[in-house]
C-alpha positions in Angstrom: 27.4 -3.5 20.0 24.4 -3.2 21.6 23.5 0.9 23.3 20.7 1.7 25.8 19.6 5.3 25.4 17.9 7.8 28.1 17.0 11.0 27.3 14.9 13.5 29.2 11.4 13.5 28.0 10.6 16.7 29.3 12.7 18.3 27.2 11.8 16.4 24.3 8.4 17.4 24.7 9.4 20.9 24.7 11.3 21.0 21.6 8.0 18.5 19.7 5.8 21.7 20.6 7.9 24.7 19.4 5.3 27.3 17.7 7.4 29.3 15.7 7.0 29.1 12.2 10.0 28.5 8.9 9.9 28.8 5.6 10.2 25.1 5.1 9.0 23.3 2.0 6.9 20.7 1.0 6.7 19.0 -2.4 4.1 16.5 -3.6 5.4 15.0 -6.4 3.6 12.0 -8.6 5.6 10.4 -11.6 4.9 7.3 -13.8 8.5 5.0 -12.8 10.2 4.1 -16.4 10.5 0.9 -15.8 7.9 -0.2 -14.0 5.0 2.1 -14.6 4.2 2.1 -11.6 2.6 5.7 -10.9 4.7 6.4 -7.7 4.3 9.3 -5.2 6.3 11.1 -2.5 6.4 14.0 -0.2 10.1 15.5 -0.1 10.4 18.3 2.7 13.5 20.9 2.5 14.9 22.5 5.0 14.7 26.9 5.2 18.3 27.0 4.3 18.0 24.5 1.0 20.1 26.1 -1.3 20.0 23.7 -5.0 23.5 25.0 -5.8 25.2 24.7 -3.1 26.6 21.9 -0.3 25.1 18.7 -1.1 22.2 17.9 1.7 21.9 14.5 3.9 19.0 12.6 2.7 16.9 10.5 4.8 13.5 8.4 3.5 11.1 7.9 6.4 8.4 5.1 5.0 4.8 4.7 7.3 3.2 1.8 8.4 0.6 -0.5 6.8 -2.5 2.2 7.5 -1.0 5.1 5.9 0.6 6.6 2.8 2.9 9.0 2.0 1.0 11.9 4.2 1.3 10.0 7.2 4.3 11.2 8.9 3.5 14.7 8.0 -0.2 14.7 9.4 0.0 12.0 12.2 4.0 12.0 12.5 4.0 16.1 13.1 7.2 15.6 11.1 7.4 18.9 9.4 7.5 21.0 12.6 9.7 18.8 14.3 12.2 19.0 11.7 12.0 22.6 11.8 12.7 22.8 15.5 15.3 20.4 15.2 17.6 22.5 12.4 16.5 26.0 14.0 17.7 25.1 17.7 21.1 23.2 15.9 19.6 19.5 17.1 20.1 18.7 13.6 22.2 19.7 10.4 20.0 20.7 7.8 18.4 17.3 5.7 16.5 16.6 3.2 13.8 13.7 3.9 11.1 12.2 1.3 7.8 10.5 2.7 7.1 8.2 0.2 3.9 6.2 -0.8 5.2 2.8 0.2 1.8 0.5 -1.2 1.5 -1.2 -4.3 -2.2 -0.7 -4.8 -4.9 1.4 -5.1 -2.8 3.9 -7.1 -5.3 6.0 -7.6 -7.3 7.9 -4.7 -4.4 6.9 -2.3 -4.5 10.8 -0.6 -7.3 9.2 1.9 -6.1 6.7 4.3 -7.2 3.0 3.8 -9.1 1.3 6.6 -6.9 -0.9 8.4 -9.3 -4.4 7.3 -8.3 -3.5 3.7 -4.8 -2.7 4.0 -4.4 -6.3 5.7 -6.1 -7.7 3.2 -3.3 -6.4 0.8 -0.8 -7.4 3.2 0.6 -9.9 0.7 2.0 -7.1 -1.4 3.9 -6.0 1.6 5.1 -9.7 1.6 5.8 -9.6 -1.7 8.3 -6.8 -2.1 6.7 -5.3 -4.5 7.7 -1.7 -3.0 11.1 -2.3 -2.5 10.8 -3.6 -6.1 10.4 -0.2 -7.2 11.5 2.2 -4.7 14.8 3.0 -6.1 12.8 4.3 -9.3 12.3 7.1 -6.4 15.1 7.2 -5.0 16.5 8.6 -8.5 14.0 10.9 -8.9 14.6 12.6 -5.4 19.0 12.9 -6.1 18.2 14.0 -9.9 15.8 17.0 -9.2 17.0 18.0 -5.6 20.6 18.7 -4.0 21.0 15.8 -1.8 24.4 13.8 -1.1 24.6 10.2 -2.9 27.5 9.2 -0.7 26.5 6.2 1.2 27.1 8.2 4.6 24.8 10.6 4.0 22.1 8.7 3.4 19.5 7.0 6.0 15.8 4.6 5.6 13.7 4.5 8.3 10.3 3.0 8.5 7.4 2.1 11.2 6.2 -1.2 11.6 5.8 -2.5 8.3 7.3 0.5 7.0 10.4 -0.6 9.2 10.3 -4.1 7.7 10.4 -1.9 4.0 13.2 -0.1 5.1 15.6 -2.9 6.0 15.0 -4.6 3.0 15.8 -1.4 1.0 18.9 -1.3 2.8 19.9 -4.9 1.8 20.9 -3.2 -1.4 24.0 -1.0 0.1 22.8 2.4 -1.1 22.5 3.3 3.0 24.6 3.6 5.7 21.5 4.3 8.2 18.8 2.6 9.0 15.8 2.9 11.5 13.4 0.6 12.7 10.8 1.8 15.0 8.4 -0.7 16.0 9.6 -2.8 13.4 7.7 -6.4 12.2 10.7 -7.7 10.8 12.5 -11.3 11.0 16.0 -12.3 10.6 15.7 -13.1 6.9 16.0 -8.7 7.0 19.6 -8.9 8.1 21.5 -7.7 5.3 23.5 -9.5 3.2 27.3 -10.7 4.0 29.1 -9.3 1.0 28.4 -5.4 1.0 29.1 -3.3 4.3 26.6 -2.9 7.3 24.8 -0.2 7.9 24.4 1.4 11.6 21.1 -0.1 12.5 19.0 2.0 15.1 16.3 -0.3 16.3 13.2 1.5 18.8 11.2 -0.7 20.6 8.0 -0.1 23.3 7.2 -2.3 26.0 3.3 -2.5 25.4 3.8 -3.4 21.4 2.9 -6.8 20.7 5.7 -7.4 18.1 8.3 -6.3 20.9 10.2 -9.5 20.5 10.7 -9.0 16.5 12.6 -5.9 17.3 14.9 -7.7 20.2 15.2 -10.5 18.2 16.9 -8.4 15.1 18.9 -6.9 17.4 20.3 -9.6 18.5 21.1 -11.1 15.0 22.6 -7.7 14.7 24.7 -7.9 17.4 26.0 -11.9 16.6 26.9 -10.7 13.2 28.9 -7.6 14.2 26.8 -5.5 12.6 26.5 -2.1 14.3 22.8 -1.6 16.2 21.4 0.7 19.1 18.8 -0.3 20.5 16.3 1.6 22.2 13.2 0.5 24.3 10.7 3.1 25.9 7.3 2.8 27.5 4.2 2.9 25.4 2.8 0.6 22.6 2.1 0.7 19.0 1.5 3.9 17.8 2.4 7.8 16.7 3.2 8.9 20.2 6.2 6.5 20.5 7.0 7.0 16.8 7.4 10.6 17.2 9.8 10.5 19.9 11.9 7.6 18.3 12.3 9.9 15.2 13.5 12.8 17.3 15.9 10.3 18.7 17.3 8.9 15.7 17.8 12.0 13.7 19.5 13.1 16.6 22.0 10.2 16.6 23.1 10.3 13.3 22.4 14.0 12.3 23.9 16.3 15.0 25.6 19.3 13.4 29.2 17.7 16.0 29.1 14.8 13.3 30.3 16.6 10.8 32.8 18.8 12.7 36.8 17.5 12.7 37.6 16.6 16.0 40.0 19.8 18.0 43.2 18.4 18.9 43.5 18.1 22.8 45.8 20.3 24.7 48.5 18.7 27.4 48.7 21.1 30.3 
């Protein structure tokens, strides 16, 4: 199933450049992983509402790109406000999302963003895996300190670019029943495996991005294995200004406050 998806810009912009402030939260949290000792580090932002004792909240990771870490989507992604407007005008349910550090070097001094020669020259741990290798480690942290929902339908990865490639191999693993690639540089060996159940894939694209075709091309493979995808492509290239939007769109999607509402029975005249 493949979905083209309009929405009115305008008002999109509107809602990305609401002033008003909310007593949001942001958490910088740095641990040593148990098992691999990795020293790992995410942002987790809750919503005004977050209430640790009562309903469980959605939880959604969003990972950066190459050239970031896990500040990016809160400094060049604008994410904090956004998801503020989004809950506040009822665009969104209330969620809980963690930013985290998705390298696996320079562990220490990662608060500055690398230069984008240096974090190609580690490119080969992106190849590697060695993130998804661990990111579970963080994954437990975030549902054992805060009230989040471990069901498998209240649970989303998203990623950027690389970040996007991160995320659909997390979601090889089954824990998600989300996932979002914007911009993604990704092949088809990300499809997920045949013996647990597909996630909804929601796949953004931008006509001036030079890895357009990776993104058509997984949707595609999506589509020919039945596997549920929307697929989105917008004007624009590579970069924050497309990712913003695509966010806005995604969370949307899968987050409305009318998902979670039973369906009222229709009445015959």
């Amino acid at each position: 199933m493949k979905r083209y998806i309009s929405i009115p810009l305008l008002m999109l912009s509107l809602l990305m450049s609401t002033a008003h402030s909310y007593a949001s939260r942001i958490d910088t949290i740095a641990f040593r992983g148990e098992v691999s000792h990795v020293l790992q580090r995410v942002c987790v932002y809750t919503p005004e509402s977050y209430d640790a004792e009562g309903e469980a909240y959605p939880l959604v990771y969003l990972l950066h790109g190459i050239h970031g870490n896990h500040y990016s989507w809160l400094r060049d992604g604008r994410i904090k406000p956004t998801l503020d407007s989004l809950i506040n005008h009822r665009m969104i349910r209330p969620i809980v999302v963690a930013f985290p550090y998705c390298q696996r070097f320079d562990t220490s001094e990662v608060d500055e963003p690398k230069s984008l020669m240096h974090c190609l020259f580690h490119y080969g741990s992106i190849l590697r895996g060695e993130f998804e290798d661990t990111f579970f480690e963080i994954d437990d942290y975030v549902q054992n300190h805060y009230n989040v929902d471990s069901a498998r339908t209240h649970r989303a990865v998203a990623g950027l670019s690389c970040g996007a490639r991160q995320a659909a191999k997390i979601a090889k693993n089954g824990r998600f029943d989300i996932v979002g690639l914007f911009c993604p540089v990704i092949n088809l060996r990300q499809l997920p495996n045949d013996d647990i159940e597909p996630a909804h894939y929601w796949i953004g694209v931008t006509e001036g991005d030079v890895f357009l075709y990776k993104g058509r091309r997984f949707s595609l493979g999506c589509e020919r294995r039945g596997i549920p995808v929307t697929f989105y492509q917008d004007k624009g290239s590579h970069n924050w200004k497309a990712w913003r939007r695509m966010v806005v769109m995604f969370l949307e999607s899968f987050f409305s406050p009318e998902n979670d509402e039973p369906e009222q029975p229709i009445e015959q005249e």
